[in-house]
Every structure is written in structure tokens, then in C-alpha cells.
Residue, then its C-alpha position, 0 to 999 in steps of 0.5 A: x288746856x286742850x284745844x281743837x282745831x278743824x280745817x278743810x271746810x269750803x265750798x264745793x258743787x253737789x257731787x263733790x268731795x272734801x276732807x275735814x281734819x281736826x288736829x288736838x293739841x295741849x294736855x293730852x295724856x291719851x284721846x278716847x272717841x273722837x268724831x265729826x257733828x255739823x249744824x246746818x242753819x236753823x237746826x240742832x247740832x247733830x252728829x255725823x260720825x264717830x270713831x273710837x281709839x280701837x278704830x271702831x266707827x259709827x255714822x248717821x245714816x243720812x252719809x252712811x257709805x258717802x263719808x269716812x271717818x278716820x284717825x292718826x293717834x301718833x298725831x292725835x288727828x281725826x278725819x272726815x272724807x266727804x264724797x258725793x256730798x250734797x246741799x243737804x250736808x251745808x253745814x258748820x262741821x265740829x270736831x269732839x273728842x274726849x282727851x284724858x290728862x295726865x290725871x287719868x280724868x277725860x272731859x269733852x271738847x269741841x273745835x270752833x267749827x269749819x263751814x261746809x257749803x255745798x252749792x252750784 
């Protein structure tokens, strides 16, 4: 079993930062993708970022050159550095990755969620 574990999420004023992490632990074998959705009340999970293991990164544009996604694959660690956030971005943050296992057979997961709330 693999099991994700965000963190970091909080309140912060508009103009401000924080840094989301999410650590993977379990039957890892290797990690493949790994990236940050959120979900904002009332609305449909979207993405936000991904990163792939060759650290190939793709974003939505609504945080294109405010957020940065990253990785630590020694410990199988994805994340997301926020800045110059805004109301817009409160959201419940999930972390993703596809993990292969020993059997060379990879599956999605998903973590609980870390709330983002950005407000004065």
C-alpha cells in the first residue's frame, strides 16, 4: 500500500507565499509523475501542477510564474512553492502521483488534502 501525506497548507494574507510538501511512503518501487490539484468550494478538482521523474514541469496557466513545482526523488518528495498567492488560489491542495511497485505495475494515488485559505 502507498500512502501520501501533503502539508504546509495554512492561512496567508493575499501577496504572500507558502510551500506545500507531500511525502509518499510504502510499496514504492519507483514514482513516475507526481504533481499539486486543488479544489476550491463549489468547484471541480483541478489541476495545478505537474512534474514528471526526468523533472519535466507543466502548470495551469492561472499560477504560471507565481508557483514551483519540485521533487526530491531520493525521498520521494513533490513540492509546491507559492508565491504572490491570491484569494483565488483558496483551495483544498492534493498531492498525485503514479508509484510503480515491485511489479513494475503503477497506479495513481492521492493524499488527503492540505487547505490553502488565502484572505486578509
Amino acid at each position: 500500500q502507498v500512502q501520501l501525506v501533503e502539508s504546509g497548507g495554512g492561512l496567508v494574507q493575499p501577496g504572500g507565499s507558502l510551500r506545500l510538501s507531500c511525502a509518499a511512503s510504502g510499496s514504492i518501487f519507483s514514482i513516475n509523475a507526481m504533481g499539486w490539484y486543488r479544489q476550491a468550494p463549489g468547484k471541480e478538482r483541478e489541476l495545478v501542477a505537474t512534474i514528471t521523474s526526468g523533472d519535466s514541469t507543466n502548470y495551469a496557466d492561472s499560477v504560471k510564474g507565481r508557483f514551483t513545482i519540485s521533487r526530491d526523488n531520493g525521498k520521494n518528495k513533490v513540492y509546491m512553492q507559492m508565491n504572490s498567492l491570491k484569494p483565488e488560489d483558496t483551495a483544498v491542495y492534493y498531492c498525485n502521483a503514479e508509484v510503480v511497485n515491485a511489479m513494475k505495475y503503477g497506479m495513481y494515488y492521492w493524499g488527503k488534502g492540505t487547505l490553502v485559505t488565502v484572505s486578509s
